[in-house]
C-alpha positions as CSV (number, residue, x, y, z in Angstrom):
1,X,30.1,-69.5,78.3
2,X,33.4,-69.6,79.6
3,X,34.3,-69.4,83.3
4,X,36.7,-66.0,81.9
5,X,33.2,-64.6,80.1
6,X,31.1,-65.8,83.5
7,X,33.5,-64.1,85.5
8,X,34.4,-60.5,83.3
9,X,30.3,-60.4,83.0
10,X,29.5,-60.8,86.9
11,X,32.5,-58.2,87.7
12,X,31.0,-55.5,84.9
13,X,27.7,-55.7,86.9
14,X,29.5,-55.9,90.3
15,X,28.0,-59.2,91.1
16,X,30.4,-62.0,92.6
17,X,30.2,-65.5,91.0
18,X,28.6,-68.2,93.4
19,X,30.5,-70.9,95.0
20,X,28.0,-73.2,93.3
21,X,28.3,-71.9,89.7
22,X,32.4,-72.2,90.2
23,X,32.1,-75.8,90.8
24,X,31.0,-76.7,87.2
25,X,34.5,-76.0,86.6
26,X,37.3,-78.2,87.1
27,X,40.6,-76.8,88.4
28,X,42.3,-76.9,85.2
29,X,39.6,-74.6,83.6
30,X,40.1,-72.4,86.8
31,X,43.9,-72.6,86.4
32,X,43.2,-71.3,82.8
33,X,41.0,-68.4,83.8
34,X,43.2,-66.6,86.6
35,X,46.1,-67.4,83.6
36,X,43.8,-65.2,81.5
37,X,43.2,-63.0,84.1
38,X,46.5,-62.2,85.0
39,X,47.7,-62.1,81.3
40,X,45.1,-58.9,81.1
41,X,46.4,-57.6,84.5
42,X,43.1,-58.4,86.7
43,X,45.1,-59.5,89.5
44,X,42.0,-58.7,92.2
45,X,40.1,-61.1,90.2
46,X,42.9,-63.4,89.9
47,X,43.6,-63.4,93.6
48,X,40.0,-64.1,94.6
49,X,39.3,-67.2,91.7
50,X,42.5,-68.4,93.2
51,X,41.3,-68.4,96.7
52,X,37.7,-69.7,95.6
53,X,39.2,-72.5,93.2
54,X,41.7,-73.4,96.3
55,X,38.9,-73.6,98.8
56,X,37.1,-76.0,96.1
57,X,39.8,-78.0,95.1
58,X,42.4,-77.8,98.2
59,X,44.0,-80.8,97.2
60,X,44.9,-80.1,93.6
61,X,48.0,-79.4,91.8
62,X,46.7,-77.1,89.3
63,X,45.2,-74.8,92.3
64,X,48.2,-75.1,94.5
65,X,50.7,-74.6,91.9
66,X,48.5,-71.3,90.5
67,X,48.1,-70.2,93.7
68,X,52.0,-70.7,94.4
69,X,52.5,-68.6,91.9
70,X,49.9,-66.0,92.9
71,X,51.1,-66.0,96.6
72,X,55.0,-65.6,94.6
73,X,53.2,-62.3,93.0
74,X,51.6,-60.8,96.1
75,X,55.1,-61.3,97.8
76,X,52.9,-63.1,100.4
77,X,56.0,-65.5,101.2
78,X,54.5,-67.8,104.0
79,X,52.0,-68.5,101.9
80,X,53.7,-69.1,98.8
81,X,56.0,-71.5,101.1
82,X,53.1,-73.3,102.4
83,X,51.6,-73.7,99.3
84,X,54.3,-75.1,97.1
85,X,55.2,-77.2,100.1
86,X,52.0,-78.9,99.5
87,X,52.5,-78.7,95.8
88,X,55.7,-81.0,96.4
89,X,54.1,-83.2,99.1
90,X,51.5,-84.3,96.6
91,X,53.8,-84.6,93.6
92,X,56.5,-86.6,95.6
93,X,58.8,-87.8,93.3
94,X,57.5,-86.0,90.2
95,X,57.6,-82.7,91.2
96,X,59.1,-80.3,88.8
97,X,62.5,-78.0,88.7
98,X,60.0,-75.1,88.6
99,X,58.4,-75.5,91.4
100,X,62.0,-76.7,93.5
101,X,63.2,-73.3,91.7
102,X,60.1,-71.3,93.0
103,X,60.0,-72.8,96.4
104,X,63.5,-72.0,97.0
105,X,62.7,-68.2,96.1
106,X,60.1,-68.1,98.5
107,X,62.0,-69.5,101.2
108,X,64.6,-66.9,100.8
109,X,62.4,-64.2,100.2
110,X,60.8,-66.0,103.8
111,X,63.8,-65.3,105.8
112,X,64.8,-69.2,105.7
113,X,67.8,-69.9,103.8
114,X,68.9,-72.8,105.8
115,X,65.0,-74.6,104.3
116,X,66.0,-72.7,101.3
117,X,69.8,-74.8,101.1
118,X,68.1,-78.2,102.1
119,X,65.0,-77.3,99.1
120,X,67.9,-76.9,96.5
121,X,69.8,-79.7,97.4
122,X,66.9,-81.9,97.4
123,X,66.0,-80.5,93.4
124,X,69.3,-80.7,92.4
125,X,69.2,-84.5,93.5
126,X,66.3,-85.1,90.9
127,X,67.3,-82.5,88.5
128,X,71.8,-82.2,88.7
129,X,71.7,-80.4,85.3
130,X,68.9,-78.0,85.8
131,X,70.6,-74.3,85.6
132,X,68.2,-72.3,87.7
133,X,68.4,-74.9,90.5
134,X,72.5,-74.6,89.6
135,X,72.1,-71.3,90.1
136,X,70.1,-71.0,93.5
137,X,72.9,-73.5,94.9
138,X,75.7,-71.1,94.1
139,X,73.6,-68.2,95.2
140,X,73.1,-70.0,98.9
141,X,76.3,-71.2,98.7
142,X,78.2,-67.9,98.5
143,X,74.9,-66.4,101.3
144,X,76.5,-69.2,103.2
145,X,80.3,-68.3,103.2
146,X,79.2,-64.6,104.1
147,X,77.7,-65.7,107.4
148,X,80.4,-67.5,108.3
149,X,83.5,-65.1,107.6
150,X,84.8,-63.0,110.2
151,X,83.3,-59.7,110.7
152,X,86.4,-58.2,111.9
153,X,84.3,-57.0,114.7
154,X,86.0,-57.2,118.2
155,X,85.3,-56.1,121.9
């Protein structure tokens, strides 16, 4: 059985899955499950396989990278920030535009586009020709020249 049949199965009975049975699963195969879940618009059971894969596997890419993204869906910005921070620690140097892209979201939406500016400048150093990264940078860039025109406001 699948951990998507395991888990729709427990949740029809009202039963919670054990941390024990969860760990016969790798991360990927829990990645795959809250994709499924999410796909079918369970988020609640998305949310909590997230938080129980996580807690299993807090050092892998699959989980932080799902739970990134799950964080990015609850509009739960410090976490999503924290999360793809670590994402980006672990990848170093092979971190993806995707998650530069989605960390500099988060940071914005976090109230931080100074992190935000240095996140974007840091992608488009690895990736000069991705668009959405292009994108972000002209977006912060034009933020930028707002906060430092004149108000027009005297006293």
């Amino acid at each position: 059985m699948t951990l998507i049949q395991e888990l729709t199965q427990q949740a029809s009975t009202g039963a919670l899955m054990q941390a024990q049975h969860l760990k016969r699963f790798s991360a990927a195969e829990i990645r795959e499950a809250i994709q499924g879940l999410v796909a079918t618009e369970q988020a609640d059971l998305a949310y909590a396989l997230g938080d129980a894969g996580l807690s299993i596997y807090p050092a892998s890419e699959d989980m932080l990278a799902m739970n990134g993204l799950l964080a990015v869906m609850r509009s739960d910005w410090p976490q999503a920030v924290e999360l793809l921070e670590d994402l980006m620690y672990i990848q170093a140097e092979r971190t993806q535009p995707f998650t530069y892209v989605m960390l500099v979201r988060a940071l914005r939406c976090n109230l931080d586009p100074l992190r935000a500016i240095q996140v974007v400048q840091q992608g488009l150093a690895a990736y000069p020709e991705q668009m959405e990264l292009t994108a972000e940078a002209l977006d912060l860039e034009a933020y930028a020249d707002t906060m430092q025109a004149p108000s027009g406001y005297t006293h």
